[in-house]
N, C-alpha and C positions, 0 to 999 in steps of 0.2 A: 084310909083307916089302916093300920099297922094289925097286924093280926100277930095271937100271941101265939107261941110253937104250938098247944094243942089244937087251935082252929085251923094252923097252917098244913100239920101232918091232915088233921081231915080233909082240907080242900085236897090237898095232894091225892090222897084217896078217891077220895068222887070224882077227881079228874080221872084216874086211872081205874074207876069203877072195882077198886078191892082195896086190901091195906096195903100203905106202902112198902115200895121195893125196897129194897139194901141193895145195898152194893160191896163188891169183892174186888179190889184193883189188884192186881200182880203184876209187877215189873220187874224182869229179868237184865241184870247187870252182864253187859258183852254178848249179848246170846246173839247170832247170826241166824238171817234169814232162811239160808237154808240149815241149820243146824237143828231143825225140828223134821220131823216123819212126815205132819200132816200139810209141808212145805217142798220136803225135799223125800220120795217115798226109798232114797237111795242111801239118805244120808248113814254113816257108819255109827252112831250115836240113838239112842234109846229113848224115846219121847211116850211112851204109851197114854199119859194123862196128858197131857197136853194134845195129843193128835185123837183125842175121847172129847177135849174141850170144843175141840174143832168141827167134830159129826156134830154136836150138838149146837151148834151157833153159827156164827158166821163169820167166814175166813176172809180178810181182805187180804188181793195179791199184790196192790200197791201202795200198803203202808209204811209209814215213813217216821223217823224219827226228825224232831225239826234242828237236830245238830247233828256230828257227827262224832261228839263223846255227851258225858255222862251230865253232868250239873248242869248242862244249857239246856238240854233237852226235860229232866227233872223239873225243872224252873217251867216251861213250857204245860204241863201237863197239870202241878200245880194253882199254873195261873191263866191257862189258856189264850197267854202271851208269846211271841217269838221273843227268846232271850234277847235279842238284838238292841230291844227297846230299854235296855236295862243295863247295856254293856255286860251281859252275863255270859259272853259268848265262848268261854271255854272252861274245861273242868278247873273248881274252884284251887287256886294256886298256881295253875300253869301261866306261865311267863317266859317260857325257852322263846329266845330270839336267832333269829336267821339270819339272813343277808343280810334284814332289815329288822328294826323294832316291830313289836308286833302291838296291836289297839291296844288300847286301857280296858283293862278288866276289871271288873264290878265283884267281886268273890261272895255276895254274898244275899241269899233274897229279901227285898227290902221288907221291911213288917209292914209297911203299908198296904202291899199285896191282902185281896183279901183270897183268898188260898179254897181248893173245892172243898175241903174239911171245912175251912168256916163260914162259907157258904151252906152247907149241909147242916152245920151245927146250927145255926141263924132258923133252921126248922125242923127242931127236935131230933136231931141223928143223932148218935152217941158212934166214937170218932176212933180209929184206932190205927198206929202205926208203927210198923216195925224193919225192920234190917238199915239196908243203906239210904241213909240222908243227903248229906255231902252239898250243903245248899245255904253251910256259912259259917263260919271260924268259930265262934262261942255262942253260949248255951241261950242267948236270947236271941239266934237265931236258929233253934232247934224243932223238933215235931211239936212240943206241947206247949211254943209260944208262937206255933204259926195253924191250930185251928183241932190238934189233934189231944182226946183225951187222955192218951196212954200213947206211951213213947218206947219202943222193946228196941234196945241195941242202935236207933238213928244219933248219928251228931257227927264230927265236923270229918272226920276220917275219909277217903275211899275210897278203902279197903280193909279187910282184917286183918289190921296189922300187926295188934294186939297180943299177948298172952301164945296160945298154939294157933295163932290165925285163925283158921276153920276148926277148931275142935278148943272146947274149953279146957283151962279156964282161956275166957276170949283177952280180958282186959280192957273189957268197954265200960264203960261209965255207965252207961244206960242198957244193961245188960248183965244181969247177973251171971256168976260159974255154975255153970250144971254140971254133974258127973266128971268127971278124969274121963279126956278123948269124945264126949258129946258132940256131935256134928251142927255146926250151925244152920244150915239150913232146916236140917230137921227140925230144932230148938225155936227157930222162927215160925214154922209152919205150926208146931206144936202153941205156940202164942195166942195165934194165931185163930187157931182151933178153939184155944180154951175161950177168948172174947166171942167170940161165931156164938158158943154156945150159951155161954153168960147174958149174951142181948139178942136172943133169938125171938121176945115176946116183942122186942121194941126196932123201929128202924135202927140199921147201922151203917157204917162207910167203915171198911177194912181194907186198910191198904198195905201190901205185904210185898216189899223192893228187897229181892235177894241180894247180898252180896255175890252173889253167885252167879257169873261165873269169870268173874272177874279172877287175875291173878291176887295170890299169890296160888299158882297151879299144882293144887296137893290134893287127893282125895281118896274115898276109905280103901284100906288096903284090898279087900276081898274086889271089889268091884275094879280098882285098875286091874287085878291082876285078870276078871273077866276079862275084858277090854284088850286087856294084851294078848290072850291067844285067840280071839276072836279076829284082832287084827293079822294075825299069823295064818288063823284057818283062812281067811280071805283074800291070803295071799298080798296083804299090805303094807307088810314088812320088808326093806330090803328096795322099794319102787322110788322113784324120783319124787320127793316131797313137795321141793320147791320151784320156782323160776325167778326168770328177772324180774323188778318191777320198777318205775321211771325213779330218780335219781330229784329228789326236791331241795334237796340244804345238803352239803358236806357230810359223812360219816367216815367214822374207822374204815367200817365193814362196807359195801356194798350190799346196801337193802334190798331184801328179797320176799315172796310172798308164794305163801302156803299153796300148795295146788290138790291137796292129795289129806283127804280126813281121817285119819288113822291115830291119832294122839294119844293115848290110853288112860292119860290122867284127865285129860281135859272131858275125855266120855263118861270116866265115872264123875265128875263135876255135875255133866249134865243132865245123868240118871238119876244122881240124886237130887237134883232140885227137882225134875219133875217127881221125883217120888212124893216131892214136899207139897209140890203142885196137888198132886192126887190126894194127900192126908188134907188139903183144904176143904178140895172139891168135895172127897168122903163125909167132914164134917158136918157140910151144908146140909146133906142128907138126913145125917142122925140128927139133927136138930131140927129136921123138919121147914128148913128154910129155903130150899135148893129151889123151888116152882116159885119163890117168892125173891129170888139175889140174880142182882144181873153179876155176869163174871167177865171182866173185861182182863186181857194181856195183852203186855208189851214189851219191847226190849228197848234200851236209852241210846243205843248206838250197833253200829252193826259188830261182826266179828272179830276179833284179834289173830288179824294175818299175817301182818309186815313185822311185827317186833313183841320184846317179852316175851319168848318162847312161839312166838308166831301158832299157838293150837291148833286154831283151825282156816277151814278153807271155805272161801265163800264164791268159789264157784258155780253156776255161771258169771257170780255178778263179780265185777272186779272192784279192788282194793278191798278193805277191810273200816274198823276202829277207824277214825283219826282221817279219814278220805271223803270227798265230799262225791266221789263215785259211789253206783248203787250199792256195793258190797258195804260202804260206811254209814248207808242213811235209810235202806228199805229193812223193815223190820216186820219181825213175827208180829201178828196186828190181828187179836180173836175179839170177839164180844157175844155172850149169850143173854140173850133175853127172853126167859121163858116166855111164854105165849107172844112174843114179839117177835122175833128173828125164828125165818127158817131153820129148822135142823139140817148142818150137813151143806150150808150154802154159800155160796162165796162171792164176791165182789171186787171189780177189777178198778173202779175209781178211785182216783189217791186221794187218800186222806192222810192225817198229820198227827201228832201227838195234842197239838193246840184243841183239838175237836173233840178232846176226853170230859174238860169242862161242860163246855154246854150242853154234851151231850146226857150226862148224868143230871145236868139239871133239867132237860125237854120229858128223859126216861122219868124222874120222879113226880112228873106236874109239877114242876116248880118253878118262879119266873127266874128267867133270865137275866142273868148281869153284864147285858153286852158292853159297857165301860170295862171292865174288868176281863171277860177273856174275847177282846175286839178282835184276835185272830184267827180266833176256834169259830166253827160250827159247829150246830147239832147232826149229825149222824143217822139220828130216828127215820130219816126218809129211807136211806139206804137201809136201814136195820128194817123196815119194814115192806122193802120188796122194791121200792122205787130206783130205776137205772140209774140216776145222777144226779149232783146236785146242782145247782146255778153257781159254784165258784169252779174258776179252770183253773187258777193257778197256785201253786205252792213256792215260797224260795226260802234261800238257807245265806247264811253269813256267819264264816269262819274267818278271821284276820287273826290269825296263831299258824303259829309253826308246832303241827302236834308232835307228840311224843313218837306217835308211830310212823313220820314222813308224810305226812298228808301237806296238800299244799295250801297254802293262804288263798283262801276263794269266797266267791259267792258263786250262786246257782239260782236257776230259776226251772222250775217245770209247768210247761202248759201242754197241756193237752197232751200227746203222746211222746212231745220234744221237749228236752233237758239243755241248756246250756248251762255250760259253767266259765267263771272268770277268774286267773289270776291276777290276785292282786300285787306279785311283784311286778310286772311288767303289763298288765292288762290281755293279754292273751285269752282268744276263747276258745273251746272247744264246742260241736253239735253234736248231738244225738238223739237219733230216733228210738228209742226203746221201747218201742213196740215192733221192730224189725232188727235191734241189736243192743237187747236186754246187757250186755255183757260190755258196753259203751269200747268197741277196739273203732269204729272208723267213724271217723269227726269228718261230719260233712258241714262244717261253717264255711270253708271257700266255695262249696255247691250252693250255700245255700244266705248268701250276705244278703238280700232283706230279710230273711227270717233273723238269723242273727242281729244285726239294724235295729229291728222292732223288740225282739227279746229284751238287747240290751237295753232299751229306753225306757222298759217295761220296769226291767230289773235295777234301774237307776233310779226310778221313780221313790220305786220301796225302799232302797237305801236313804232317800231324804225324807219320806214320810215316818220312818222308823228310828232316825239318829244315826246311821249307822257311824261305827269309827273302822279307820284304817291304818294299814302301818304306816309306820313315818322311819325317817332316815336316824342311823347311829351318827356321836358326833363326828361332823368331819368325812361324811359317808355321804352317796348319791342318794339322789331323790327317789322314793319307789314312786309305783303309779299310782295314780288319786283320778276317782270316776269324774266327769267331766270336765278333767285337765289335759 
């Protein structure tokens, strides 16, 4: 028997013995693992709301973005799918080729997806989304034709490129001008706010993906200029920023990577978004909905180290953006759930961006659409105290030559060991990263059955999921193709 949205919010309810929850998704565009306080207690950059989300919820230390830029991992979280399955495997547009051609790219999420908003909506939520989209070329593939009822600033862009970029007027279509010099993040969080408080009687789903802190790197003048003697009283001014890092496709320059957090624009970037964070979280309060809203965050990729101004430093972990090393794929990873998750507690099991779907649908009492996001789990075990879950493994599929030098790979992590594979040559690399977080010594010649089994493990998912790979330019040698 089909039950109509008011009998399903009630079952949801009596499942969960009160009225249903809401939810608050926040996704942070480039933000580095450790680029948060309640991540990194060193970091040079300012998190106060965000490391306030963290006492109060639950910190996973091995969360993972399931690409290593922006629209694959978006798609992911959307549909609690690996992009892979969909050829969505790199930010929507990119096409730069290397040695070799890089997969076919899909640019855009298919409408058949049924998306966590229209899942949500499917039992009475009221649906809301704002900043960065970036999930497919024209308007019917936009937030209010994929499940969301209010669209603030999302569509095909990714980034504000618009108008003064970050300060109106923006120049977005779906985003009006506020004030001469309005800061967008502000502007989004301010949206934001106002929906919170407009459907505060009724469930909702607000999902608010900063542009921020994406380039283009400009930010209010009062705050770099914090930032700048702050970095001087610390004596960070003037120190070795950079180092080497490996060498994957031809450049001008000899690519290099950040070692040293001191950027001054990119710290007022990242004050302000969490300020915007906090005008959220402040919200939920005055509206009386805060014991009643799970608050879940995330970041779509790790840090911007190697190229674009390279900001910031994602040290310990190495590479950045665009690397399928941890510094490109573990991400800031909170979830609170009032009377559900401890205050203040943390969790070391990796988990994925695929696991935001089911997991908002186990949090509401709602059934499950395991057709639909078959590579998410639910979370609730973990969210409510339990060590582990019954899946070991996680893997990734990048067949692009990123923008920032990252190399054409796939990965796979089980258990405490990471392999990765390139896909020019097939080349792998081991790591134990529970003994060397920071992936410098590849013990795959100590350790060829492991390696053996990985790969056969990791070849498996590439046929069970479609995978594509590069293929040769005319007239050009063959690259590698898994079991060739």
């Amino acid at each position: 028997m089909l039950l109509t949205l008011e009998s399903s919010l009630t079952f949801a309810a009596e499942k969960n013995n009160s009225k249903p929850l809401n939810f608050v998704f926040i996704l942070v565009d480039d933000l580095g693992y450790m680029d948060v306080g309640c991540n990194n207690p060193d970091t040079f950059y300012e998190t106060p709301h965000i490391n306030q989300l963290a006492k109060t919820g639950m910190r996973f230390t091995n969360g993972y973005a399931a690409n290593p830029v922006c629209s694959p991992t978006r798609y992911s979280i959307m549909t609690g799918k690996y992009p892979t399955r969909v050829d969505a495997t790199n930010f929507f547009s990119g096409k730069r080729a290397g040695k070799y051609l890089p997969a076919p790219l899909n640019d855009k999420m298919p409408l058949s997806e049924v998306t966590i908003a229209e899942a949500l909506k499917e039992h009475g939520y009221s649906t809301f989304f704002a900043g960065k989209w970036h999930l497919g070329p024209t308007e019917e593939f936009w937030p209010e034709n994929q499940g969301f009822d209010i669209n603030r600033a999302g569509w095909h862009r990714g980034g504000p490129y618009g108008g003064k970029k970050y300060f109106s007027p923006y120049g977005n279509p779906r985003l009006t001008d506020g004030p001469d010099g309005e800061h967008l993040p502000d502007r989004l969080a301010t949206e934001t706010a106002k929906f919170i408080d407009a459907h505060r009687e009724q469930p909702f789903f607000a999902y608010l993906a900063f542009y921020s802190v994406h380039t283009p790197l400009m930010g209010p003048k009062p705050l770099v200029a914090k930032y700048q003697a702050k970095a001087k009283r610390l004596g960070l001014t003037g120190q070795e920023e950079f180092a080497d890092e490996e060498q994957v496709f031809p450049v001008k320059e000899k690519r290099r990577v950040r070692i040293l957090q001191n950027h001054a624009v990119y710290a007022a970037m990242v004050e302000s978004m969490d300020r915007a964070v906090g005008k959220v979280l402040k919200q939920l309060e005055a509206s009386g909905v805060a014991d009643n809203t799970v608050v879940m965050l995330t970041a779509d990729n790790g840090g911007l180290s190697t190229s674009e101004g390279s900001p910031t430093s994602n040290l310990p972990l190495r590479g950045g953006k665009g690397w399928l090393y941890e510094g490109g794929i573990r991400e800031v990873f909170l979830v609170r759930w009032p009377g559900g998750t401890k205050p203040g507690s943390t969790c070391d099991e990796p988990v994925i961006t695929t696991d935001f779907y089911p997991t908002i649908l186990d949090l509401a009492g709602l059934p499950a659409k395991p057709e639909q996001h078959l590579d998410g789990v639910s979370l609730k075990p973990l969210l409510t105290g339990q060590p582990q879950l019954k899946r070991d493994t996680l893997y990734w599929h990048y067949p692009h030559y990123s923008n920032q030098g990252g190399i054409p790979g796939g990965a796979i992590r089980k258990g405490d060991w990471k392999l990765i594979e390139r896909f020019e040559d097939g080349r792998v690399q081991l790591y134990n990263l529970k003994q060397d977080i920071g992936e410098r010594t590849d013990l795959a010649s100590k350790e060829t059955q492991r390696v053996a089994d990985m790969r056969q493990q990791l070849h498996r998912w590439y046929q069970e999921t479609d995978a594509k790979f590069l293929s040769a330019k005319p007239n050009g040698p063959q690259p590698w193709q898994p079991g060739k």
